[in-house]
Structures are given as C-alpha cells and as structure tokens.
HTML snippet that shows the backbone in 3Dmol.js (N, CA, C, O; Angstrom):
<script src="https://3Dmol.org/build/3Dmol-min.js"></script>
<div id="view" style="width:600px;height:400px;position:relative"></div>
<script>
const pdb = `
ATOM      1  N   UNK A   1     188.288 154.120  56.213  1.00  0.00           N
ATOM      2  CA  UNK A   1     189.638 153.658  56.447  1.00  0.00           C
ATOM      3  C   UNK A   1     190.311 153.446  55.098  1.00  0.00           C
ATOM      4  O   UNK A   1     189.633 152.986  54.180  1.00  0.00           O
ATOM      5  N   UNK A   2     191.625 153.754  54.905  1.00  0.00           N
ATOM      6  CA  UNK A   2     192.383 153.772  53.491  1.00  0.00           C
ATOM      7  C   UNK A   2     193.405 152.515  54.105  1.00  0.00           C
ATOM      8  O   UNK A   2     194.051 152.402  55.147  1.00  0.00           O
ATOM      9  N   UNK A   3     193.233 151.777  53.090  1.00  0.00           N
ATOM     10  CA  UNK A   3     194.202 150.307  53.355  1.00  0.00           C
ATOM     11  C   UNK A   3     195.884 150.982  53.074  1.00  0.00           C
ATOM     12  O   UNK A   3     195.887 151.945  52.306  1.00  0.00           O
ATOM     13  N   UNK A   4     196.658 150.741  53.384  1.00  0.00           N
ATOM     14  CA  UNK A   4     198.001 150.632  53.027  1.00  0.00           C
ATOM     15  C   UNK A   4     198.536 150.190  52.138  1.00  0.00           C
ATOM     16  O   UNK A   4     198.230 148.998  52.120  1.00  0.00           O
ATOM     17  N   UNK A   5     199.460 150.507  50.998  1.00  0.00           N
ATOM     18  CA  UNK A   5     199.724 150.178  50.162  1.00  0.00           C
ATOM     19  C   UNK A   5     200.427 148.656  50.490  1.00  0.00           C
ATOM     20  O   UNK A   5     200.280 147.649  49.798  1.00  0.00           O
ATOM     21  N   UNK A   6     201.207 148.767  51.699  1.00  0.00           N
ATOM     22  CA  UNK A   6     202.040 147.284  51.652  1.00  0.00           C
ATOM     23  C   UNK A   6     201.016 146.215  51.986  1.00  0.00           C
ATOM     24  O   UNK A   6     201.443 145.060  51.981  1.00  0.00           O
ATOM     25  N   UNK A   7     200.015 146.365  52.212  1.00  0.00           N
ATOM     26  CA  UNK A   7     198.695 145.673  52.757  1.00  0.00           C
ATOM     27  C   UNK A   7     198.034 144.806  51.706  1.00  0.00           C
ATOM     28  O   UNK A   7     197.062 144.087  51.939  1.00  0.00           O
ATOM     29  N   UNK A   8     198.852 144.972  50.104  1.00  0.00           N
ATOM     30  CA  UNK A   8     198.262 144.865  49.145  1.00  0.00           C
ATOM     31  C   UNK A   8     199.574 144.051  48.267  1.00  0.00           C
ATOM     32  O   UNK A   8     199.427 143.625  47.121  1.00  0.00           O
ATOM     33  N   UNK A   9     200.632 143.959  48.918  1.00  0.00           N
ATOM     34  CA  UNK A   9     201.900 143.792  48.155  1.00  0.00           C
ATOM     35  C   UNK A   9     201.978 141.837  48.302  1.00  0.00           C
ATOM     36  O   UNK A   9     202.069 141.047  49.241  1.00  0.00           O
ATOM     37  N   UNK A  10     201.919 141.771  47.396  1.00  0.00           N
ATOM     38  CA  UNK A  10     202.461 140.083  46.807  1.00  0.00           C
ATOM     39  C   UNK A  10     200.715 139.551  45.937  1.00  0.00           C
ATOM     40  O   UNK A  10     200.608 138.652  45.103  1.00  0.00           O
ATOM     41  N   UNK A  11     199.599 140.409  46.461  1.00  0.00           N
ATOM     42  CA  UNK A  11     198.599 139.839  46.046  1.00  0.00           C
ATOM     43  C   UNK A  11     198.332 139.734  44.406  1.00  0.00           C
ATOM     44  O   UNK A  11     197.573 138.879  43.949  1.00  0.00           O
ATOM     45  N   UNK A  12     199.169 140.876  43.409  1.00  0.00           N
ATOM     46  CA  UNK A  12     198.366 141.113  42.267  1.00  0.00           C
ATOM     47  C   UNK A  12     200.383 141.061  41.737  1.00  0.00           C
ATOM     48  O   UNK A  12     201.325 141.384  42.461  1.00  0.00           O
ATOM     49  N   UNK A  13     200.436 140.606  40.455  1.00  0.00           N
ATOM     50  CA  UNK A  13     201.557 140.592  39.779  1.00  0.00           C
ATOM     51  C   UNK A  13     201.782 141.849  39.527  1.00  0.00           C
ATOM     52  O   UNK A  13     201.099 142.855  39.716  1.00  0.00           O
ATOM     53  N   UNK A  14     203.201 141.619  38.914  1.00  0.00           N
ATOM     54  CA  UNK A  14     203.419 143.209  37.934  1.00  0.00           C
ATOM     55  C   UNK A  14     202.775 143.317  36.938  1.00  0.00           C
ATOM     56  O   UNK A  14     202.484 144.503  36.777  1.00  0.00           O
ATOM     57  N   UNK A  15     202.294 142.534  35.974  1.00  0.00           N
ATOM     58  CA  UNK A  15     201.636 142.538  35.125  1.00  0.00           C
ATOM     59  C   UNK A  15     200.096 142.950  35.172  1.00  0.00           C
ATOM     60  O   UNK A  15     199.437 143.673  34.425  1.00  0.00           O
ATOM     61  N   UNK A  16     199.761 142.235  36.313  1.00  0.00           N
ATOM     62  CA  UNK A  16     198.771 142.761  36.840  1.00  0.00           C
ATOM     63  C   UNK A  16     197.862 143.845  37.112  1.00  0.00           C
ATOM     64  O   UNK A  16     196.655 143.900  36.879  1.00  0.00           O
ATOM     65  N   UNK A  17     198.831 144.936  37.785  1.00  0.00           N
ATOM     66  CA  UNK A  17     199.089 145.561  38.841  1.00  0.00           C
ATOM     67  C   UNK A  17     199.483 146.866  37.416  1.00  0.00           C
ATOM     68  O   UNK A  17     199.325 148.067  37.635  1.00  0.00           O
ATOM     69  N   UNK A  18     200.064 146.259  35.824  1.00  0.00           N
ATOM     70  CA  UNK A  18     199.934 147.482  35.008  1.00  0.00           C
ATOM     71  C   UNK A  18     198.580 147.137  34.637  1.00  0.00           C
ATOM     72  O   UNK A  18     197.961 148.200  34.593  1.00  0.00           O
ATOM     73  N   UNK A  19     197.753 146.092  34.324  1.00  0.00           N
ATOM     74  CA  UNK A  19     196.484 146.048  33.475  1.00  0.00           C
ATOM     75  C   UNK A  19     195.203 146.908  34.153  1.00  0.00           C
ATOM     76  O   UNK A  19     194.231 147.413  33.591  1.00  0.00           O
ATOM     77  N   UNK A  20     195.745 146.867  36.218  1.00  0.00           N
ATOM     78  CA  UNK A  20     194.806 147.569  36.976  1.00  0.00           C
ATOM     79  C   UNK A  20     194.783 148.525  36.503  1.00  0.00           C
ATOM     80  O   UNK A  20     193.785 148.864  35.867  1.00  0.00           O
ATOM     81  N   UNK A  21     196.532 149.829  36.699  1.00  0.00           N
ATOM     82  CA  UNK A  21     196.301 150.881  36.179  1.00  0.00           C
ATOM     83  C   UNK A  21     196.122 151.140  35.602  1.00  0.00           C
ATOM     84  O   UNK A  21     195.697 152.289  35.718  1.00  0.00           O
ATOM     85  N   UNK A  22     196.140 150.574  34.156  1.00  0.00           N
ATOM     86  CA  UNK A  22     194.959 151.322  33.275  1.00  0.00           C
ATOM     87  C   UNK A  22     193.999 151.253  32.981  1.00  0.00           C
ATOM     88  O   UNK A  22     193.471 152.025  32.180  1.00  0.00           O
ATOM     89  N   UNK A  23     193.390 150.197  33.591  1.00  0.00           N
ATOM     90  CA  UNK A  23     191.909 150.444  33.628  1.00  0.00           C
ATOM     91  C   UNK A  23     191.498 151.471  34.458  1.00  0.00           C
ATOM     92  O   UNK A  23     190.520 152.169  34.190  1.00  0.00           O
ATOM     93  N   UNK A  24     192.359 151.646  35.712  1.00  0.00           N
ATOM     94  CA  UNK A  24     191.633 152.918  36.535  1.00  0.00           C
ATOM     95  C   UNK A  24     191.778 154.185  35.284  1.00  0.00           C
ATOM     96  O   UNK A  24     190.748 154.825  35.072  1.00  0.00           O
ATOM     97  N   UNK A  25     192.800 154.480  34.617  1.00  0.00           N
ATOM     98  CA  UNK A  25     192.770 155.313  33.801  1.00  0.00           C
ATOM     99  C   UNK A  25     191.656 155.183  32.839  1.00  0.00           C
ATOM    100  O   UNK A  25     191.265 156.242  32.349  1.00  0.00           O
ATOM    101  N   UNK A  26     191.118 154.186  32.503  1.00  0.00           N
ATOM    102  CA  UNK A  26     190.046 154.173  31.029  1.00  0.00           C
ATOM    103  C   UNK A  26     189.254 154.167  32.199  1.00  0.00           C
ATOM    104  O   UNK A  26     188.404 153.319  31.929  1.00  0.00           O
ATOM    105  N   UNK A  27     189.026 154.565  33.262  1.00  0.00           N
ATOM    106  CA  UNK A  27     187.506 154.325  34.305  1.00  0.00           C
ATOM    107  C   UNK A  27     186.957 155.504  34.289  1.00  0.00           C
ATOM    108  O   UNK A  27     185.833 155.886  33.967  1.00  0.00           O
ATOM    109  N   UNK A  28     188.749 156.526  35.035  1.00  0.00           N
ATOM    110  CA  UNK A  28     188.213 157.556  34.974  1.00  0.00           C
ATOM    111  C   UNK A  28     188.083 158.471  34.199  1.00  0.00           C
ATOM    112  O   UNK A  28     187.753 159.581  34.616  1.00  0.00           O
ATOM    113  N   UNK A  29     188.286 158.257  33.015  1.00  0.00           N
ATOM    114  CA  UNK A  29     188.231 159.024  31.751  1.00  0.00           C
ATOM    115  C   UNK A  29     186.715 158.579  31.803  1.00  0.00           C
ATOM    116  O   UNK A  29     185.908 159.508  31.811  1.00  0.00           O
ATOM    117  N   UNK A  30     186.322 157.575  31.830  1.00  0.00           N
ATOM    118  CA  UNK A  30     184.532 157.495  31.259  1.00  0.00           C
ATOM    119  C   UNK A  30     183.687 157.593  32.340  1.00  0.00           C
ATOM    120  O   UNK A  30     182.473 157.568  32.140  1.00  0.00           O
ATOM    121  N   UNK A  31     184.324 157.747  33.933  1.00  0.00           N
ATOM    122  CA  UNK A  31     183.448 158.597  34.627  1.00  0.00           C
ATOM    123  C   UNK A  31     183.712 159.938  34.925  1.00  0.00           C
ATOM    124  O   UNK A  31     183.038 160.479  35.801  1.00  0.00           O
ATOM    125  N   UNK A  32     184.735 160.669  34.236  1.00  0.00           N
ATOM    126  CA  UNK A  32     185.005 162.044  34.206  1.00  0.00           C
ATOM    127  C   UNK A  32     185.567 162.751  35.561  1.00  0.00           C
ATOM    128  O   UNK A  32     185.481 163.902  35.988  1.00  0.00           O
ATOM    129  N   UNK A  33     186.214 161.497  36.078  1.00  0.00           N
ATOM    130  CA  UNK A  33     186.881 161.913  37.757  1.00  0.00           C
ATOM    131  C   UNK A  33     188.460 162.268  37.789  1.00  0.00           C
ATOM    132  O   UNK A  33     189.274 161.989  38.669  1.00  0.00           O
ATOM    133  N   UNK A  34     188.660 162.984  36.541  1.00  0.00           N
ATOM    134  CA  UNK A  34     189.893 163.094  36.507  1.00  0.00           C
ATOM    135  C   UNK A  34     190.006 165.064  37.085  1.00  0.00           C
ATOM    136  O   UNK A  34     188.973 165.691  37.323  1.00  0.00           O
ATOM    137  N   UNK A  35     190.712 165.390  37.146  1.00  0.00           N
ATOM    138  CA  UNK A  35     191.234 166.412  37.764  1.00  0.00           C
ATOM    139  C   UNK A  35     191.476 166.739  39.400  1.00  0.00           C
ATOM    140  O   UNK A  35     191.920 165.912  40.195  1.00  0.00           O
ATOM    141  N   UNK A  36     191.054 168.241  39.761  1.00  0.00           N
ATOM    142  CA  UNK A  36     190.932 168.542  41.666  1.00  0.00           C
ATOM    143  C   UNK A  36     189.427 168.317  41.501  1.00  0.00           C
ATOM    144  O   UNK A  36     188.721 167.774  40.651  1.00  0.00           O
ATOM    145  N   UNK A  37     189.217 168.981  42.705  1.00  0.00           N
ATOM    146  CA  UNK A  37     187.936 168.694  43.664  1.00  0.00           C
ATOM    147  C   UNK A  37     187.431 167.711  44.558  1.00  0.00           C
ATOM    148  O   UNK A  37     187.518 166.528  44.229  1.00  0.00           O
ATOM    149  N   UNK A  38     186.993 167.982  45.480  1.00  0.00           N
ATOM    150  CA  UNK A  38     186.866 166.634  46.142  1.00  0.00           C
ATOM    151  C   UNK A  38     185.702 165.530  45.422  1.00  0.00           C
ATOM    152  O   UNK A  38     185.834 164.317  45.578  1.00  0.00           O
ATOM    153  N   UNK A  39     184.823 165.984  44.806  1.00  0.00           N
ATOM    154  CA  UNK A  39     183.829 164.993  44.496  1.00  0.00           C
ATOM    155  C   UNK A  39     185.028 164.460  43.365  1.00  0.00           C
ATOM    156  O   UNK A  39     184.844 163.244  43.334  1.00  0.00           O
ATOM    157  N   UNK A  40     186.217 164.796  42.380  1.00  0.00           N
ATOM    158  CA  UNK A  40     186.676 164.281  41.873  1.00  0.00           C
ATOM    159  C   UNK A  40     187.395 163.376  42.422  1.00  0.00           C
ATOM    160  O   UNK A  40     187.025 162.253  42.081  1.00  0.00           O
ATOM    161  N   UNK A  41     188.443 163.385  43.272  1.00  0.00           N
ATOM    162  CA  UNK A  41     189.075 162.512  44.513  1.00  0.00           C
ATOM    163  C   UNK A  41     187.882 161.546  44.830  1.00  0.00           C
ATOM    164  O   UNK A  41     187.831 160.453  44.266  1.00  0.00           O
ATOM    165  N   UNK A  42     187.217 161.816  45.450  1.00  0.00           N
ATOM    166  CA  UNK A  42     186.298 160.537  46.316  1.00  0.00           C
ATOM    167  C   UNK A  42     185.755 159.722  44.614  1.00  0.00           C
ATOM    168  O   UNK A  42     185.802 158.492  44.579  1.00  0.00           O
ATOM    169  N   UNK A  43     185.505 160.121  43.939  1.00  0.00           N
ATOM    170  CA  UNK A  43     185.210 159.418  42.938  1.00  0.00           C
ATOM    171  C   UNK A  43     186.225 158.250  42.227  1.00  0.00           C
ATOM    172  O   UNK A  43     185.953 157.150  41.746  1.00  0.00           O
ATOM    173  N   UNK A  44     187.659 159.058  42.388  1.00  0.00           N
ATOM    174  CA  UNK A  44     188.416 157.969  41.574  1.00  0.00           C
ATOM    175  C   UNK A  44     188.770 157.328  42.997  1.00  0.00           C
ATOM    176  O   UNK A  44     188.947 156.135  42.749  1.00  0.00           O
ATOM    177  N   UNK A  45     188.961 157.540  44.381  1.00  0.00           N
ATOM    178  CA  UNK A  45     189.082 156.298  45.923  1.00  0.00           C
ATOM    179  C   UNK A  45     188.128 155.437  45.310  1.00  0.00           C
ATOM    180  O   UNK A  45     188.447 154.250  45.381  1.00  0.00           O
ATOM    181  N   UNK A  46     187.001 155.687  44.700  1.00  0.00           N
ATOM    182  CA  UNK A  46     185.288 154.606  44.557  1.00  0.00           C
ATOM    183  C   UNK A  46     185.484 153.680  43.107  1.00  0.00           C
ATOM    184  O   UNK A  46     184.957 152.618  42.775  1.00  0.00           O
ATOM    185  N   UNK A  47     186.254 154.362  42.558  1.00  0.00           N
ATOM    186  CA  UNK A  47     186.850 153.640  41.274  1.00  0.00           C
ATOM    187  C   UNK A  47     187.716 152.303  42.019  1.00  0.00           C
ATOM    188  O   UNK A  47     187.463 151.102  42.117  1.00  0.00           O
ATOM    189  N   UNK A  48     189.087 153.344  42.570  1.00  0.00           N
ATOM    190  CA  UNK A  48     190.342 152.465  42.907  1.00  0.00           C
ATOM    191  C   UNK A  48     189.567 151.000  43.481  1.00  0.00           C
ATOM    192  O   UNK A  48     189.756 149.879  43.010  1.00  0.00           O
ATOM    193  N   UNK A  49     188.718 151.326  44.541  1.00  0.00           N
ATOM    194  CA  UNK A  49     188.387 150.199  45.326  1.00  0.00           C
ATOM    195  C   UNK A  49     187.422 149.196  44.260  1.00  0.00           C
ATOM    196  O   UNK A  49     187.528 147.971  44.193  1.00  0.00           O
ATOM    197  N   UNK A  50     186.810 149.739  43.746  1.00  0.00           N
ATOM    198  CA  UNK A  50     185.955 148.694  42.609  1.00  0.00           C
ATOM    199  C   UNK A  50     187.062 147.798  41.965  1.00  0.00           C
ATOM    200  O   UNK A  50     187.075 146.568  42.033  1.00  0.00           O
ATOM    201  N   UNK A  51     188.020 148.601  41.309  1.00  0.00           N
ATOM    202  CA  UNK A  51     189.161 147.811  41.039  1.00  0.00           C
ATOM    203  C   UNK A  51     189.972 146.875  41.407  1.00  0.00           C
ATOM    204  O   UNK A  51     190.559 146.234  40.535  1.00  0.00           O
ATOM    205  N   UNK A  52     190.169 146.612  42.699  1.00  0.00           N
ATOM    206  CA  UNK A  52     191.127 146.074  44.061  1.00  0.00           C
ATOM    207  C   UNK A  52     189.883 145.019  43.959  1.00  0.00           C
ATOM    208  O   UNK A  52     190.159 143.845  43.716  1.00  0.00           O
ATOM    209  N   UNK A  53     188.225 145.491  44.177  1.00  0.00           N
ATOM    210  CA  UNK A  53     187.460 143.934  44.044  1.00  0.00           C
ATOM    211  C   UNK A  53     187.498 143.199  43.235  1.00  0.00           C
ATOM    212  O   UNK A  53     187.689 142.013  43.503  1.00  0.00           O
ATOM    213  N   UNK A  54     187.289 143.741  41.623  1.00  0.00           N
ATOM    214  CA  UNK A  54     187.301 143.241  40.758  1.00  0.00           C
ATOM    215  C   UNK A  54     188.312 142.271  40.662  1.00  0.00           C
ATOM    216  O   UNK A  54     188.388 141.063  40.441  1.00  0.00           O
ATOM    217  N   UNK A  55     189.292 143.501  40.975  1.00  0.00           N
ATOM    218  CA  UNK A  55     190.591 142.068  40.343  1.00  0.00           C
ATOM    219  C   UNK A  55     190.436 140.407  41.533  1.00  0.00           C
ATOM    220  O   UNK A  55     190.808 139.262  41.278  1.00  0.00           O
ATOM    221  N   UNK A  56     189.749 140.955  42.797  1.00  0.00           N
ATOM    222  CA  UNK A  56     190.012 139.478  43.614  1.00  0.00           C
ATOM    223  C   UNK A  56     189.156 138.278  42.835  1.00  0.00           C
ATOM    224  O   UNK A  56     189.465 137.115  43.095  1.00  0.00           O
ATOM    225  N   UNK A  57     188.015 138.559  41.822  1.00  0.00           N
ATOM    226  CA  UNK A  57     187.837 137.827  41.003  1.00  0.00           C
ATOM    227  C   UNK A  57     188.087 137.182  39.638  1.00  0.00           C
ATOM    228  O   UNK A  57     187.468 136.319  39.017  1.00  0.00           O
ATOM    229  N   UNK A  58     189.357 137.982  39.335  1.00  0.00           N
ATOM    230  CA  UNK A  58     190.043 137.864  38.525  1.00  0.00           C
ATOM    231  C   UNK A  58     190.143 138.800  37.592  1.00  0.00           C
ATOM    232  O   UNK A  58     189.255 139.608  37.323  1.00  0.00           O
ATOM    233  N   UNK A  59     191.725 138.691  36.823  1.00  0.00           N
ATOM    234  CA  UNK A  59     191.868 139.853  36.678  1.00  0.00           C
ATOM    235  C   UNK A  59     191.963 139.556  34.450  1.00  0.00           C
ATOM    236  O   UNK A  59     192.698 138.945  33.675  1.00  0.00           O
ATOM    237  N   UNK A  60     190.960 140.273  34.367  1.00  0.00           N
ATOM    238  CA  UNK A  60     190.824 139.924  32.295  1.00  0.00           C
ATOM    239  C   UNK A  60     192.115 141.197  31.859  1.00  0.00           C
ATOM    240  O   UNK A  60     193.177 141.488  32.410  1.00  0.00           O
ATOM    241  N   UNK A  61     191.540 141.645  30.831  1.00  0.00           N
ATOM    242  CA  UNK A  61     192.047 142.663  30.211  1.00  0.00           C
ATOM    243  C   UNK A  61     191.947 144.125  31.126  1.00  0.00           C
ATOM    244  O   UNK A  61     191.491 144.397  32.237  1.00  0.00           O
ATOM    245  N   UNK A  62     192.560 144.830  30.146  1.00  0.00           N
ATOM    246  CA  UNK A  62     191.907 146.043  30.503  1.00  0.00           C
ATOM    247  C   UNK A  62     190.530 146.698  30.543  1.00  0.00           C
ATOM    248  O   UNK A  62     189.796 147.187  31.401  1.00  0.00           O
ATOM    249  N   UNK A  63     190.514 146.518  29.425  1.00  0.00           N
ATOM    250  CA  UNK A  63     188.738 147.078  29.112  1.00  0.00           C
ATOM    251  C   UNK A  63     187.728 146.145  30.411  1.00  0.00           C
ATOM    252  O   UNK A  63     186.776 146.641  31.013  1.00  0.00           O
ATOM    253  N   UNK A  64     188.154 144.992  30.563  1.00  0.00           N
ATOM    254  CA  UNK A  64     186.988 144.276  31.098  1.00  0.00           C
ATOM    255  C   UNK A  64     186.951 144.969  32.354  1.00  0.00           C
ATOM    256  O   UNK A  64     185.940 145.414  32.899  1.00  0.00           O
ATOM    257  N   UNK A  65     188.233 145.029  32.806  1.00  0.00           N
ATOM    258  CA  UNK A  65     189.019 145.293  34.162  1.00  0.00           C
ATOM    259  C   UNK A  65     187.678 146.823  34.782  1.00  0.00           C
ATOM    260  O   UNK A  65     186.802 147.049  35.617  1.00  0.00           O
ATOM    261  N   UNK A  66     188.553 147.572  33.409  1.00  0.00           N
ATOM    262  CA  UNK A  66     187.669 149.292  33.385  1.00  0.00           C
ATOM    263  C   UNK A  66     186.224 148.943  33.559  1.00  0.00           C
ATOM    264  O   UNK A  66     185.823 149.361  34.646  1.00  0.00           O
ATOM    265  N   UNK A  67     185.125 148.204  32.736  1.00  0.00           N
ATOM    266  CA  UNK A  67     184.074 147.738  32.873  1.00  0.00           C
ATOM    267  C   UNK A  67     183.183 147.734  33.912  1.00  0.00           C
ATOM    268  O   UNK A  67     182.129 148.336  34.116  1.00  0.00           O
ATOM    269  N   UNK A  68     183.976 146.744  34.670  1.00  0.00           N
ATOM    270  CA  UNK A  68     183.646 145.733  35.699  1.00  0.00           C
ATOM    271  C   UNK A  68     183.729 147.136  36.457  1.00  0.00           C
ATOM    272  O   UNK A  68     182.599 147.589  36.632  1.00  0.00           O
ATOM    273  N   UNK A  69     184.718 147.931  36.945  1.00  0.00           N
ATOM    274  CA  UNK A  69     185.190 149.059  37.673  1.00  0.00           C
ATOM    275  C   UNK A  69     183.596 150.277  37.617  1.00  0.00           C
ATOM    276  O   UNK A  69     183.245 150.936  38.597  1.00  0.00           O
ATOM    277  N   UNK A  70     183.037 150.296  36.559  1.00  0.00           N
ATOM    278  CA  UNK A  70     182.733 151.392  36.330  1.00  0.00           C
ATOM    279  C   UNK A  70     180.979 150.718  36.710  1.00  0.00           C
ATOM    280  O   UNK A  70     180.049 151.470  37.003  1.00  0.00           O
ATOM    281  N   UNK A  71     180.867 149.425  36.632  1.00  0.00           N
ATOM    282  CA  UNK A  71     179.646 148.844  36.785  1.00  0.00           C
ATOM    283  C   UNK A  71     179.277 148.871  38.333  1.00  0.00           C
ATOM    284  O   UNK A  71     178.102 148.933  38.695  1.00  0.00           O
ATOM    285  N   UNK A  72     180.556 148.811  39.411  1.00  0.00           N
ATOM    286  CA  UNK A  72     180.620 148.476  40.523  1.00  0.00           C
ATOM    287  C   UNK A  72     180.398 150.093  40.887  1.00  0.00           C
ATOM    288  O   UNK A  72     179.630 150.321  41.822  1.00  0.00           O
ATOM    289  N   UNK A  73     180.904 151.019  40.335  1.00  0.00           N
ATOM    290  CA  UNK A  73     180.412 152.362  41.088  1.00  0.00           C
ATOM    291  C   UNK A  73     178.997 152.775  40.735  1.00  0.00           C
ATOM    292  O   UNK A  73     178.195 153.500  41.323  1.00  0.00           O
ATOM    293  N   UNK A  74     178.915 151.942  39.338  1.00  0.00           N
ATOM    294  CA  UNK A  74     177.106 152.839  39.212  1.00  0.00           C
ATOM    295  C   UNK A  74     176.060 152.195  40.542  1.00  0.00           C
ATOM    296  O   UNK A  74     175.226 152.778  41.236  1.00  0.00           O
ATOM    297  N   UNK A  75     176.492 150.842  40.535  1.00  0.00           N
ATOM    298  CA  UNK A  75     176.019 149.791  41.914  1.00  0.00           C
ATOM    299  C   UNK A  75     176.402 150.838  43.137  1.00  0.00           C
ATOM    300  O   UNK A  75     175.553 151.602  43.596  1.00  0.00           O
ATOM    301  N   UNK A  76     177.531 150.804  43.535  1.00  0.00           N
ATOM    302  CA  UNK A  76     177.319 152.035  44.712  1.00  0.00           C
ATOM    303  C   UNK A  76     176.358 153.120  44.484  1.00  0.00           C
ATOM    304  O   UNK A  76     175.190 152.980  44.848  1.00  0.00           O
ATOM    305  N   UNK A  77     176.708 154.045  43.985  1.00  0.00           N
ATOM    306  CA  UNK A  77     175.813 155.019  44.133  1.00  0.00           C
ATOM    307  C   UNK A  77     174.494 154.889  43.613  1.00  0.00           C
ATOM    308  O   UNK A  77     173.951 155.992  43.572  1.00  0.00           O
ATOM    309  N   UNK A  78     173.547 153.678  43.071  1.00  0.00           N
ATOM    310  CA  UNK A  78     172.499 153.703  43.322  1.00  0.00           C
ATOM    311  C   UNK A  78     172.230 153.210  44.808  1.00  0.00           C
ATOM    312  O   UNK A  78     171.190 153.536  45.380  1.00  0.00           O
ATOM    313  N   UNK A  79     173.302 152.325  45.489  1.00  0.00           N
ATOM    314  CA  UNK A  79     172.828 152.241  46.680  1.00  0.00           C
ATOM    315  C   UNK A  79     172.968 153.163  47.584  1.00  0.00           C
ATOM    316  O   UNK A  79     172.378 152.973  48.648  1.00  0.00           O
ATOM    317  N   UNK A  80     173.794 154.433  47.419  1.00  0.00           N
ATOM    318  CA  UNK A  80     174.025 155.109  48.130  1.00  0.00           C
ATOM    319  C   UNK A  80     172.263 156.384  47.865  1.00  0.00           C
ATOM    320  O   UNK A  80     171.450 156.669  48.744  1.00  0.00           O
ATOM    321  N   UNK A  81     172.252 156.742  46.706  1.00  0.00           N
ATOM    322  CA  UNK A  81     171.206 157.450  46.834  1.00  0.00           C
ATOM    323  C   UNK A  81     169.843 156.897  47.073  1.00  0.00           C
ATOM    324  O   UNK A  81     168.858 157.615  47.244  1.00  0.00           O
ATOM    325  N   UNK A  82     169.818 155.273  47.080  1.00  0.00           N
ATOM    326  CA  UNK A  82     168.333 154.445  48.211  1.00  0.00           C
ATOM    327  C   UNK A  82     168.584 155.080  49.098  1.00  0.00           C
ATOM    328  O   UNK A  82     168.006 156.162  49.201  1.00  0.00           O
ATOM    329  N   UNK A  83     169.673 154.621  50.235  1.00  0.00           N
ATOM    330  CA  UNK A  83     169.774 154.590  51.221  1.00  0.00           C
ATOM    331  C   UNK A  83     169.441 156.530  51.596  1.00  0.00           C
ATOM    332  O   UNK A  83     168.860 156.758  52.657  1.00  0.00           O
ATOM    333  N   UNK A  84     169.781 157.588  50.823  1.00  0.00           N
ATOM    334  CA  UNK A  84     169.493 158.852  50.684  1.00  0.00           C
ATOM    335  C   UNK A  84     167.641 158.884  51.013  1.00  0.00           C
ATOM    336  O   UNK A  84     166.924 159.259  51.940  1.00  0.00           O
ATOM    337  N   UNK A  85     167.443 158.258  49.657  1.00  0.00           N
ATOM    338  CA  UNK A  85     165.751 158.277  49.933  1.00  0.00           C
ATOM    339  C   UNK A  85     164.918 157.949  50.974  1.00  0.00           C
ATOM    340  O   UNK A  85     163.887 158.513  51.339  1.00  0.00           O
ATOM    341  N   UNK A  86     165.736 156.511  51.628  1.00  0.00           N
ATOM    342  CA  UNK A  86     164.554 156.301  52.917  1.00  0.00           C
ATOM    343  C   UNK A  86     165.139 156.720  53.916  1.00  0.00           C
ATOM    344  O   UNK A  86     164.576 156.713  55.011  1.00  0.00           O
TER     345      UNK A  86
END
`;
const viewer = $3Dmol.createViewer("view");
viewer.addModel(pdb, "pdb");
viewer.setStyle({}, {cartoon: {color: "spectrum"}});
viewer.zoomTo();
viewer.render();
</script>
C-alpha cells in the first residue's frame, strides 16, 4: 500500500521536509538507486519509507537523516533475504 501524500501533510515542517529530501538524495547516491528500472524504483520506495521512520524519531541533519535511512534498508534486506533462506 503507498500512503498518500496528504496523509503526511502538517506532520514534518518545511524545513524539515527540505533536510528529508536531501537526505533521500545523499541515500540514494550511496545506495546507487538512482536512475529506471524497477529494482531501482523499489529501492528508492525502501529508502523513502526508512526516511518517513526515521524522521518520526526525530529529525537531525542531513547526513544523520541519510545514515539512519541507509542503516534501516541494510536492516530490511537482511531481513528480507532470512526470511528468503528459511
């Protein structure tokens, strides 16, 4: 399910809401999910949403922002390729 953008509106400032986007930008530059393809797409949706968590715990800089983003997808997909194994 893809949340709605207005679904999301009053929660994160403007200020905010620029420090997200660029961390999704420094995310996906250092997980290399930038261009087409679908594994590129589903990669930066797995970014976006790491991001949207992160920030509900607050929202640092950028870099931390990107960090935190990029720590939360390596966490998915090791759980995703357990769950592969058994």
């Amino acid at each position: 399910m893809v949340a709605e953008s207005r679904a999301f509106e009053g929660l994160f400032s403007e200020e905010d809401t620029t420090i997200i986007g660029e961390a999704f930008s420094m995310a996906c530059d250092a997980l290399d999910a930038t261009g087409s393809g679908e594994r590129k797409k589903a990669l930066r949706a797995e970014i976006a949403a790491a991001l949207v968590e992160a920030a509900t715990y607050g929202i640092g800089g950028k870099q931390e922002m990107a960090d935190a983003a990029i720590r939360l997808v390596y966490i998915d997909l090791i759980a995703i390729q357990f769950i592969r194994d058994y």
